[in-house]
GUBA-632886 format. One record per atom (N, C-alpha, C, O): residue in three letters; atom name; x, y, z. Coordinates in nm, 4 decimals, always signed. Layout:
residues N
residu	atome	xx	yy	zz
Ala	CA	X	Y	Z $
...
END
This chain:
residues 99
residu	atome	xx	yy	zz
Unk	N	+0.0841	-0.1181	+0.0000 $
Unk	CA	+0.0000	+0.0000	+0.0000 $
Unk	C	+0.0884	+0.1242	+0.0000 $
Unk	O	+0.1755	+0.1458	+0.0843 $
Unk	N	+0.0573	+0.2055	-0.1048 $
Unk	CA	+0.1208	+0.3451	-0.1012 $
Unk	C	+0.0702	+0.4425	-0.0023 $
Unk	O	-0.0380	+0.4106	+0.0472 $
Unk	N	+0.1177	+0.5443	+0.0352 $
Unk	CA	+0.0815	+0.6573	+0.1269 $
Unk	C	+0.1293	+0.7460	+0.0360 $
Unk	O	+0.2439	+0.7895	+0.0247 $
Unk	N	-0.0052	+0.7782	-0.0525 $
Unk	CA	+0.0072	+0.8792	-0.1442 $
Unk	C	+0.0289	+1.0514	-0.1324 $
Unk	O	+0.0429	+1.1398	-0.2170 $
Unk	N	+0.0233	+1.0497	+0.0355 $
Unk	CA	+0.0701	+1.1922	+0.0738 $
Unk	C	+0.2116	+1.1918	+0.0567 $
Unk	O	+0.2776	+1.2588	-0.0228 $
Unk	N	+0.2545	+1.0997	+0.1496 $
Unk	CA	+0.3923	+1.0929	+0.1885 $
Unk	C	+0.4824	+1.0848	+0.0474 $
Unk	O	+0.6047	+1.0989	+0.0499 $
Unk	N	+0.3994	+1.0579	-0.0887 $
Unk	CA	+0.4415	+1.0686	-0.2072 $
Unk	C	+0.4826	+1.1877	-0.2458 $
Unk	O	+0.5963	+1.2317	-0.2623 $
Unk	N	+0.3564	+1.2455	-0.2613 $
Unk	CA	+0.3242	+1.4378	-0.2770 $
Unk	C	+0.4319	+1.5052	-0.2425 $
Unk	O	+0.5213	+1.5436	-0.3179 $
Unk	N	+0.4214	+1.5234	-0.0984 $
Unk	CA	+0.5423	+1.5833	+0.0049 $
Unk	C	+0.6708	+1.5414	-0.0796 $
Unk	O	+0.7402	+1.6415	-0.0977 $
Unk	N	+0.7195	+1.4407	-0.1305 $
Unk	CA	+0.8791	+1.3900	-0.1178 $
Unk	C	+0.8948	+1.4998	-0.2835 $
Unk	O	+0.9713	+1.5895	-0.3191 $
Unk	N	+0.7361	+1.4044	-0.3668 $
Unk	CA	+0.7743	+1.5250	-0.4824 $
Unk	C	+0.7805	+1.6462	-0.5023 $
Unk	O	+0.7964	+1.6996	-0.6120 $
Unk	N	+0.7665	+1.7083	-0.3807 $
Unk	CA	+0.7128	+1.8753	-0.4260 $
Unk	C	+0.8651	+1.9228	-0.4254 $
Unk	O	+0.8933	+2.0042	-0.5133 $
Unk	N	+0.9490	+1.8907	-0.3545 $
Unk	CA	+1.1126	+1.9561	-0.4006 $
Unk	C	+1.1825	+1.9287	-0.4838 $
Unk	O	+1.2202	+1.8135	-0.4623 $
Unk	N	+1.2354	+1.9754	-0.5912 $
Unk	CA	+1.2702	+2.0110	-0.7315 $
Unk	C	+1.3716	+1.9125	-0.7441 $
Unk	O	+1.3804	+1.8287	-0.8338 $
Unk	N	+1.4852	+1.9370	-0.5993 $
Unk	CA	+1.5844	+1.8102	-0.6008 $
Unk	C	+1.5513	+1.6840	-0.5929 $
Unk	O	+1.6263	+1.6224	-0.6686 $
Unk	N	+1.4600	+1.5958	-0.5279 $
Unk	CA	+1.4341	+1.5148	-0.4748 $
Unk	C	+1.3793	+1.4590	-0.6530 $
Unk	O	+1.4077	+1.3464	-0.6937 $
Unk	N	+1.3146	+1.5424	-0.7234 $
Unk	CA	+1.2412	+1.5056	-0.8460 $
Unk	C	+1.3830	+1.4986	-0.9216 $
Unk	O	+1.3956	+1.3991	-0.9930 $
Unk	N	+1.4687	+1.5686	-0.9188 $
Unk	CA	+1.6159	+1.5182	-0.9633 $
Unk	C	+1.6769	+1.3985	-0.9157 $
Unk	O	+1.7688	+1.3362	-0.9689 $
Unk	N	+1.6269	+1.3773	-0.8284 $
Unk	CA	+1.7275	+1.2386	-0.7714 $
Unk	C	+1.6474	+1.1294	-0.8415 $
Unk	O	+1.6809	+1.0619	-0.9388 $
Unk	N	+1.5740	+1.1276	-0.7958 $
Unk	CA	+1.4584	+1.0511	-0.9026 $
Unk	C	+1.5201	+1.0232	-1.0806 $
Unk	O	+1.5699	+0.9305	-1.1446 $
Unk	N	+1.4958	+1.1082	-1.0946 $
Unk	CA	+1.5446	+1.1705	-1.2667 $
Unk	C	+1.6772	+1.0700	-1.3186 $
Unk	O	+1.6816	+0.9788	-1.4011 $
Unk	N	+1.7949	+1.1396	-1.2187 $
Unk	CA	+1.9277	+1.0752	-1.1964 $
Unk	C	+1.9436	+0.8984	-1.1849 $
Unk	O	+2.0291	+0.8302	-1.2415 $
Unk	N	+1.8282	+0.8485	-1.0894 $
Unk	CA	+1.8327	+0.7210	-1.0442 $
Unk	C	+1.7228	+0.6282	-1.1879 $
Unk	O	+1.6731	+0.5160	-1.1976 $
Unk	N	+1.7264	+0.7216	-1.2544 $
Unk	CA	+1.6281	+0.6357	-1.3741 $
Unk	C	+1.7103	+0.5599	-1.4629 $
Unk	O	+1.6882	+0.4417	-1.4893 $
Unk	N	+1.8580	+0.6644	-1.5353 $
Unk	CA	+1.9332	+0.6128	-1.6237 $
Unk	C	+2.0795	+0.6420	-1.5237 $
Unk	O	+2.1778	+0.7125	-1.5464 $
Unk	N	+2.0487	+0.5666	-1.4220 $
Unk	CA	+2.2087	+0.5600	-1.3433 $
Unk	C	+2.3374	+0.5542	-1.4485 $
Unk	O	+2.4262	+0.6389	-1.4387 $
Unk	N	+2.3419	+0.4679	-1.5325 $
Unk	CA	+2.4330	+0.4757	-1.6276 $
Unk	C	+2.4669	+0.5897	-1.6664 $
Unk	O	+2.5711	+0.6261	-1.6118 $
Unk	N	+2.4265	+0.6587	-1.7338 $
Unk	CA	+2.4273	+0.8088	-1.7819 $
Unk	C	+2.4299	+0.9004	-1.6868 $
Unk	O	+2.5124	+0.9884	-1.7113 $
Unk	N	+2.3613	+0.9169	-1.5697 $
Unk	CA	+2.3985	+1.0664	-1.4873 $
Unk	C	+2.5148	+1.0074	-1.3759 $
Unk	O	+2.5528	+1.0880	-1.2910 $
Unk	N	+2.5674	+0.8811	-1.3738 $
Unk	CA	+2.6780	+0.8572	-1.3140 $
Unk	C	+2.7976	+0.7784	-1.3796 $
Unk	O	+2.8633	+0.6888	-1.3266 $
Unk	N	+2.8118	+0.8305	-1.5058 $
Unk	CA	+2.9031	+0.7702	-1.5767 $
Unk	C	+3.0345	+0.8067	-1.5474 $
Unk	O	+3.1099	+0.7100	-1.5582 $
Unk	N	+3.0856	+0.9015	-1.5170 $
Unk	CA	+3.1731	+0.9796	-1.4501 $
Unk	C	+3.2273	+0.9226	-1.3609 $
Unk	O	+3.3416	+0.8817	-1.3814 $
Unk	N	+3.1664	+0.9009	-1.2359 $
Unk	CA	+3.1737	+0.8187	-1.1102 $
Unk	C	+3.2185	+0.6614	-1.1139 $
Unk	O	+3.2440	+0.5935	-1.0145 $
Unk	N	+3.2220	+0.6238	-1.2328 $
Unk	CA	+3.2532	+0.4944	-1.2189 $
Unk	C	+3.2247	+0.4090	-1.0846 $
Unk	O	+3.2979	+0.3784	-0.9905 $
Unk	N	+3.0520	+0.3758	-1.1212 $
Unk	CA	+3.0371	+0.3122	-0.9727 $
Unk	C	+2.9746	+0.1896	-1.0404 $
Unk	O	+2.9433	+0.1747	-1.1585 $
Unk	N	+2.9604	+0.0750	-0.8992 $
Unk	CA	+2.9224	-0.0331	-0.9261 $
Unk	C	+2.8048	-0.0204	-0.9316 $
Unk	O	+2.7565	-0.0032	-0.8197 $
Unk	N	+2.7024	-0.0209	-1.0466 $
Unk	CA	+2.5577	-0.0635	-1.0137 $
Unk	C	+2.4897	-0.1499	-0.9859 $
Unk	O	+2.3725	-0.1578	-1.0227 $
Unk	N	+2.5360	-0.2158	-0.9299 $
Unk	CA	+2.5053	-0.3598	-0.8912 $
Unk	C	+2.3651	-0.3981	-0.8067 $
Unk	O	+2.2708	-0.4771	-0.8113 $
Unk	N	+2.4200	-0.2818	-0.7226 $
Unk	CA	+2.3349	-0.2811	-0.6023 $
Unk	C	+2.2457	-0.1427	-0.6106 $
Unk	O	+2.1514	-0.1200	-0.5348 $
Unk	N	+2.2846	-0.0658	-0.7006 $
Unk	CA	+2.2077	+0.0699	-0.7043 $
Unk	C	+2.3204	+0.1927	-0.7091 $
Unk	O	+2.4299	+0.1408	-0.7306 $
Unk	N	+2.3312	+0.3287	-0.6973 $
Unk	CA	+2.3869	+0.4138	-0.6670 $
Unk	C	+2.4484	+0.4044	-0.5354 $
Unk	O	+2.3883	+0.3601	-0.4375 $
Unk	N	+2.5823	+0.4511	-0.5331 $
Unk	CA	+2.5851	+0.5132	-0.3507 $
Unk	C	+2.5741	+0.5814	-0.3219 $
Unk	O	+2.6077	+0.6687	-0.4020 $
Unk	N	+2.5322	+0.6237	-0.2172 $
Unk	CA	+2.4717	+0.7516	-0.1758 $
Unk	C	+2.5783	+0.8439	-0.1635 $
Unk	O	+2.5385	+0.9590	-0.1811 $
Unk	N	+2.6748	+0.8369	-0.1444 $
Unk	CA	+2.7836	+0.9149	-0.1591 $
Unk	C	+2.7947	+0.9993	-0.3096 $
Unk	O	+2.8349	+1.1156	-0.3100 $
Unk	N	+2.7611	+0.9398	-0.4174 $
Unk	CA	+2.7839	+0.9493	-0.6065 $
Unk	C	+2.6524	+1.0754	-0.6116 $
Unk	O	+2.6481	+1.1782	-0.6791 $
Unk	N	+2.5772	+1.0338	-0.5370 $
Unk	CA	+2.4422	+1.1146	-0.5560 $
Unk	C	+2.4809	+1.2634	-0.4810 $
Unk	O	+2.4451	+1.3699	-0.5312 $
Unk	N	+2.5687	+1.2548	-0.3381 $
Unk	CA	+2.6107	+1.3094	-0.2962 $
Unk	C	+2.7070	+1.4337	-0.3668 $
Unk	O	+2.7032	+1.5544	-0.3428 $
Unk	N	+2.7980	+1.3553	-0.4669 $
Unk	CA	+2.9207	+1.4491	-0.5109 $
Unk	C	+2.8698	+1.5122	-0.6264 $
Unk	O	+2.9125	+1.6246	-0.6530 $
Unk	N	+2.7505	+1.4369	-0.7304 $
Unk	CA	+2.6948	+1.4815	-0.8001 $
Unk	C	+2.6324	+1.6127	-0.7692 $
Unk	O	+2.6366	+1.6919	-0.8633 $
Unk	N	+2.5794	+1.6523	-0.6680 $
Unk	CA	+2.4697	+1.7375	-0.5858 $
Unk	C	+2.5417	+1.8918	-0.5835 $
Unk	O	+2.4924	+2.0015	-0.6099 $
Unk	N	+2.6692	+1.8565	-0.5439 $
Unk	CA	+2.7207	+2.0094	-0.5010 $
Unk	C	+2.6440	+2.0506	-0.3952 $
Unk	O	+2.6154	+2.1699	-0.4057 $
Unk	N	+2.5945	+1.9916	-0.2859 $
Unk	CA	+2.5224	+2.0185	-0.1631 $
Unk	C	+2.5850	+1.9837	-0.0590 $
Unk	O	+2.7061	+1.9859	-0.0813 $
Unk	N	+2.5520	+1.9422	+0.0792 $
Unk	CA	+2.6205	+1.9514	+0.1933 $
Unk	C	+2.5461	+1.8258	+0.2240 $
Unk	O	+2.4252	+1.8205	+0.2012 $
Unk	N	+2.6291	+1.6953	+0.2886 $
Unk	CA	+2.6170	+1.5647	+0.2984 $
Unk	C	+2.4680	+1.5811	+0.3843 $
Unk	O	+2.3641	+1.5397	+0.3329 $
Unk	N	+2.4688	+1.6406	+0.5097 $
Unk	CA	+2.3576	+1.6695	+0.5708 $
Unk	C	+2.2004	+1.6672	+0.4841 $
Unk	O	+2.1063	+1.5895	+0.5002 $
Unk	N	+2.2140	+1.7804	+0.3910 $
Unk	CA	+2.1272	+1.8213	+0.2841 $
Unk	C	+2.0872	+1.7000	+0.2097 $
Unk	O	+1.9682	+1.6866	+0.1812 $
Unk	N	+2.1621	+1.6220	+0.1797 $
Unk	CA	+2.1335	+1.5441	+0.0798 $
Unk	C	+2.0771	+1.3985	+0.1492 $
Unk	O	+1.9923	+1.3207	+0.1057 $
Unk	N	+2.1393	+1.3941	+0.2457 $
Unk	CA	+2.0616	+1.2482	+0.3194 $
Unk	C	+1.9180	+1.2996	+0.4141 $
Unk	O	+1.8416	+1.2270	+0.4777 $
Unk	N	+1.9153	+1.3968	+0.4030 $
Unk	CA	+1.7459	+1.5052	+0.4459 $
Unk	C	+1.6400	+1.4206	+0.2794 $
Unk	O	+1.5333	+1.3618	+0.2619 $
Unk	N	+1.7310	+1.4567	+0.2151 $
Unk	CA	+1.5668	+1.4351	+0.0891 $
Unk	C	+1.6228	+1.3555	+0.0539 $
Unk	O	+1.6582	+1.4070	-0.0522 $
Unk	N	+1.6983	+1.1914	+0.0528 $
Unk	CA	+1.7211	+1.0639	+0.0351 $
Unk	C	+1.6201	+1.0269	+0.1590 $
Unk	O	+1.5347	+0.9433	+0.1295 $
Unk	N	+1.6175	+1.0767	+0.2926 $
Unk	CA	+1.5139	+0.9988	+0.3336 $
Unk	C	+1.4153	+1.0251	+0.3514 $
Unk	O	+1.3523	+0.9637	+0.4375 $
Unk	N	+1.3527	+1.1342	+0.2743 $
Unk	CA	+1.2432	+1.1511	+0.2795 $
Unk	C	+1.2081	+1.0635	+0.1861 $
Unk	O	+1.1261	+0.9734	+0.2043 $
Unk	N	+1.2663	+1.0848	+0.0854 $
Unk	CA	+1.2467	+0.9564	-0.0514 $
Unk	C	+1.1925	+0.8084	-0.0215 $
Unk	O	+1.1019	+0.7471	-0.0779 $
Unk	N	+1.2645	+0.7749	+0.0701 $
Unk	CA	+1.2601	+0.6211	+0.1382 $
Unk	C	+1.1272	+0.6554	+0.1843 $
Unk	O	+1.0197	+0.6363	+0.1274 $
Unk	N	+1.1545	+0.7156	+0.3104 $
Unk	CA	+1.0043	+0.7456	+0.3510 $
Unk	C	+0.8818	+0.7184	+0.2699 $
Unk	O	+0.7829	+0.6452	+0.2722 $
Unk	N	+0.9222	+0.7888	+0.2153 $
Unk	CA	+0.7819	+0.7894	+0.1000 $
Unk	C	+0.7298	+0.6672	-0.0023 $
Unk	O	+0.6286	+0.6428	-0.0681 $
Unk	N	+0.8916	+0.5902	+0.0304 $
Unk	CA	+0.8548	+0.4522	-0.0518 $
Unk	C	+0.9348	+0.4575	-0.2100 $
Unk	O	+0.9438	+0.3589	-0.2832 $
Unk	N	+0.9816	+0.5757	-0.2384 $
Unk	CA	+0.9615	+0.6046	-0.3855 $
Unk	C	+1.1442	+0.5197	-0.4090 $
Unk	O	+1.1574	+0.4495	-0.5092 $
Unk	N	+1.2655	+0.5355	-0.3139 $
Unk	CA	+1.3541	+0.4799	-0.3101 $
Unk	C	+1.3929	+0.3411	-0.1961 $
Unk	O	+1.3611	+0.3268	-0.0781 $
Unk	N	+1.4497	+0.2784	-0.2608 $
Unk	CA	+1.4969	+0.1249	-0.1846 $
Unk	C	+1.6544	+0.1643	-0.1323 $
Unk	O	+1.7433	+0.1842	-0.2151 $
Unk	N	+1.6748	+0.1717	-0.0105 $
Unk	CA	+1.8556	+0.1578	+0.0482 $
Unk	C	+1.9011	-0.0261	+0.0203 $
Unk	O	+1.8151	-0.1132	+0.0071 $
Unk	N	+1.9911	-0.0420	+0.0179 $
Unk	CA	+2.0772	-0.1609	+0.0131 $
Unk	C	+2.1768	-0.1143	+0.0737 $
Unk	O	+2.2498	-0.0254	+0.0299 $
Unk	N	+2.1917	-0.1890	+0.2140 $
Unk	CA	+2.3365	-0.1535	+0.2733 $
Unk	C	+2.4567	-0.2818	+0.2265 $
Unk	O	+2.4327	-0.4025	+0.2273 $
Unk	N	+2.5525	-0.2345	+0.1980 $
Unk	CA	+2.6367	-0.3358	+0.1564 $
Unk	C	+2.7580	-0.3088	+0.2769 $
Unk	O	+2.7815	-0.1916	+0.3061 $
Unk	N	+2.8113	-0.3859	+0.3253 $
Unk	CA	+2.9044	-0.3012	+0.4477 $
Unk	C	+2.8534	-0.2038	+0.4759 $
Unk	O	+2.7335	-0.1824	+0.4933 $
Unk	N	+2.9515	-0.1263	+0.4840 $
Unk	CA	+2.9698	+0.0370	+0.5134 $
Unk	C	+2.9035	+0.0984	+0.4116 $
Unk	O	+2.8901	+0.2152	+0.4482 $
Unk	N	+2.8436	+0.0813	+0.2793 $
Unk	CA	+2.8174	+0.1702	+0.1713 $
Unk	C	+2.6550	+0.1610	+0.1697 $
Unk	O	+2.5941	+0.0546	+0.1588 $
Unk	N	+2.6015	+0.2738	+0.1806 $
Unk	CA	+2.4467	+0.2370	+0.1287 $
Unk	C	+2.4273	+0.2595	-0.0472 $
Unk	O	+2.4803	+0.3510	-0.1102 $
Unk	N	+2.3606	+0.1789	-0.0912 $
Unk	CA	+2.3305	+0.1964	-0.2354 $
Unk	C	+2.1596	+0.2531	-0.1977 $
Unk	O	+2.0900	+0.2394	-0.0971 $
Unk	N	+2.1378	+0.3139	-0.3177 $
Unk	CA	+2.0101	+0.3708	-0.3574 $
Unk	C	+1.9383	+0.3214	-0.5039 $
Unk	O	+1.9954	+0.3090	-0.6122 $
Unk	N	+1.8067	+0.2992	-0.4751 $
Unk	CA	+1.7712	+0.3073	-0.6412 $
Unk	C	+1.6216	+0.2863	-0.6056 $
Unk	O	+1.5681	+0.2474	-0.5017 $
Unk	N	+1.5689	+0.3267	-0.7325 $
Unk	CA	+1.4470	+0.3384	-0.7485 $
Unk	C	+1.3159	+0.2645	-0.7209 $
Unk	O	+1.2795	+0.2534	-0.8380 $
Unk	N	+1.2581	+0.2296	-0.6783 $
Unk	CA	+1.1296	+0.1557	-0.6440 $
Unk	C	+1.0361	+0.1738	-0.7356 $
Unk	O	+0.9357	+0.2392	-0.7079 $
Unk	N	+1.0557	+0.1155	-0.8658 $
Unk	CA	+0.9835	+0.1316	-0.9749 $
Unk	C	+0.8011	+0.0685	-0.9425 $
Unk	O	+0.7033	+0.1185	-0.9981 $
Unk	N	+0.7961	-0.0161	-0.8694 $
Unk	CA	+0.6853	-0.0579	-0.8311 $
Unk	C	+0.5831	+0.0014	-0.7638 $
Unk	O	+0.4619	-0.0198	-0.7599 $
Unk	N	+0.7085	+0.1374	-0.6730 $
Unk	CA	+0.5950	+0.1984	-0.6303 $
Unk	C	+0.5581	+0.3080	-0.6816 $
Unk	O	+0.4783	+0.3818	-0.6237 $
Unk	N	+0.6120	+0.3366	-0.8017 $
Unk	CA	+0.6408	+0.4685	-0.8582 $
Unk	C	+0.5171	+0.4529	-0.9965 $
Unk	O	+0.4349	+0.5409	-1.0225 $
Unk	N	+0.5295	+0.3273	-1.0679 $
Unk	CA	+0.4316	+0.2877	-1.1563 $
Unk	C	+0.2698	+0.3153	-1.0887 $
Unk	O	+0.1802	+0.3669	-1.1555 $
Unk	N	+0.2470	+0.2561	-0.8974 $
Unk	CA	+0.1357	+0.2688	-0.9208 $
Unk	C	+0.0978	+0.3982	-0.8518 $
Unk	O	-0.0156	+0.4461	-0.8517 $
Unk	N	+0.1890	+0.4423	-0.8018 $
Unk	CA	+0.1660	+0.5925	-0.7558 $
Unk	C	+0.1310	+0.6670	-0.9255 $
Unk	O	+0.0333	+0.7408	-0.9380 $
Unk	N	+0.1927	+0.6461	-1.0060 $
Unk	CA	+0.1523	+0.7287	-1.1549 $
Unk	C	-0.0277	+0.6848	-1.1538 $
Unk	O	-0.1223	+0.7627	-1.1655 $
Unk	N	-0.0312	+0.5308	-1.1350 $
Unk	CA	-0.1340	+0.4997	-1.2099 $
Unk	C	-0.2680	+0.5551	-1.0854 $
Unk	O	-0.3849	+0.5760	-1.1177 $
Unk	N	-0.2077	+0.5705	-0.9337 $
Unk	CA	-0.3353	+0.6263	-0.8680 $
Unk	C	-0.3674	+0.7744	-0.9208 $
Unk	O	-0.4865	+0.8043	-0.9300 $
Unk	N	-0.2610	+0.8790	-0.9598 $
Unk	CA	-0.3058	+0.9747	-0.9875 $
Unk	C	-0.3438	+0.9559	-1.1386 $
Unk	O	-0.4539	+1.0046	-1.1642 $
Unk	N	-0.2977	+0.9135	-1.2155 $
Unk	CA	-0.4062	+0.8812	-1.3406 $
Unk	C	-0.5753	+0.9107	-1.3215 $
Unk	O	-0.6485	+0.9980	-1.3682 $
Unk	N	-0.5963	+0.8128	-1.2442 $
Unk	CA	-0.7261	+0.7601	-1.2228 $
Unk	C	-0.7797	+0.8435	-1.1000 $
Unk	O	-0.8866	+0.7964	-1.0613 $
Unk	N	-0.7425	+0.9416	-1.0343 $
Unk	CA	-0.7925	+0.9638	-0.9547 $
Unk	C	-0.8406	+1.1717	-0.9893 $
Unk	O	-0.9441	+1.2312	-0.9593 $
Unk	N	-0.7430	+1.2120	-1.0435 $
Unk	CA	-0.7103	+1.3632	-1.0676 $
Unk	C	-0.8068	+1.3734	-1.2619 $
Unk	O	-0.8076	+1.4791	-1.3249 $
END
């Protein structure tokens, strides 16, 4: 079950709809970074990408989670990030049908 507020809220900041954006074609907005995608982004890549302040950026990564819209994978010490396409498809398809 989605909590389609807690959706709303995560999307209404411009970055957070960037991280999103970023975590769609990981290949491409982290090609640079040479990271393992194995497991997803690290939150660190999303981090250096950002030009923001580590604080800042793990503020709207967890709101993200929160909201359902991103999955963490801790591997050791490293958290990976990536998308929750499952919940993101039916969050599209409740506002489809609902708006």
């Amino acid at each position: 079950m989605i909590d389609s507020n807690l959706i709303h809220k995560a999307l209404a900041h411009p970055f957070r709809r960037e991280i999103l954006l970023w975590l769609k074609t990981p290949d491409e907005a982290f090609a640079e970074e040479r990271v393992d995608l194995g497991h997803g982004v690290p939150s660190n890549a999303i981090h250096a990408r950002s030009g923001l302040s580590q604080s800042t950026v793990s503020a709207h990564v967890a709101t993200l989670i929160e909201a359902g819209l991103l999955v963490p994978t801790r591997v050791g010490q490293w958290i990976f990030l990536s998308r929750n396409e499952e919940v993101i498809r039916a969050f599209a398809e409740q506002v489809s049908l609902h708006l």
